[in-house]
Structures are given as C-alpha cells and as structure tokens.
Phi, psi and omega in degrees: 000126173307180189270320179283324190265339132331309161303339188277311202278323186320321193278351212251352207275339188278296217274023201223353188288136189056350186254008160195156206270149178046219202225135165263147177200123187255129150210148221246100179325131179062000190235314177143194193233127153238141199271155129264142182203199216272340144341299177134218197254124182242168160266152194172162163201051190270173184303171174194184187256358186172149196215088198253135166266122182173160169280147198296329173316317222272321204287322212266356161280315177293305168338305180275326174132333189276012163223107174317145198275288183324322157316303163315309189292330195297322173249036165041018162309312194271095168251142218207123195228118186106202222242127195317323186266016129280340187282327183293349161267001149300338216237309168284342148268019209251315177296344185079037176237026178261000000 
C-alpha cells in the first residue's frame, strides 16, 4: 500500500465508521483505491455502489474544506460513477459532516 492511500484510509477510517450504507470506492489517479463501507476505510479496488474519481491534489482539497465536492463535480474535477445520492453521501464524509 502506498504512503498516500495509507493516509487516506488512516483520515477516512473515523469519518466512514457507521456513516454509510453499502461500499464507496475513491480513486485516486496514478495512486490506487480506497474503499469505504459502514466499518470505515480500507486500500482496495473491489466493486462498490458508487465510485467517485480525481486526482489526489482534488480529493485532498475536498478533505481539507478547501474545495466543495459539488463544485468538483460541477467543473469535472470530480467524477462520480453509480447513484448521486450516495455519492452526495459519500461527499459529506469526506467533508467530515457525515
């Protein structure tokens, strides 16, 4: 497992415990997948109900607060594969409001 998708699942592992229903999967261009479900966060690139896409500067902006997910998406930073309203719940934990 890279040094970066170790970072992901360490940040994403709190905010993903309980806080959604089926399985999410970010990839993370040039870097690998981290998956989530209601556990938390693992490295993976297993099937999932939603698939959200970007480059790692973009996810780690959504992360930090400084770039809206919505936003992302709007101006095709953010690509989102499966059914939206997991992906906007996918989106609120990533922001840490989930």
């Amino acid at each position: 497992m890279s040094q970066i998708i170790d970072e992901y699942v360490t940040l994403l592992t709190p905010r993903a415990q309980g806080a959604i229903k089926g399985v999410a999967r970010l990839d993370i261009e040039g870097e690998g997948s981290v998956m989530l479900d209601e556990t938390g966060a693992r490295a993976g690139a297993e099937e999932a109900d939603v698939v959200l896409m970007a480059r790692d500067e973009v996810f780690r902006a959504i992360l930090s607060g400084d770039q809206n997910p919505v936003t992302a998406f709007m101006t095709r930073k953010l690509k989102v594969e499966g059914n939206a309203q997991r992906a906007l719940k996918v989106s609120a934990i990533l922001v840490g409001e989930g």
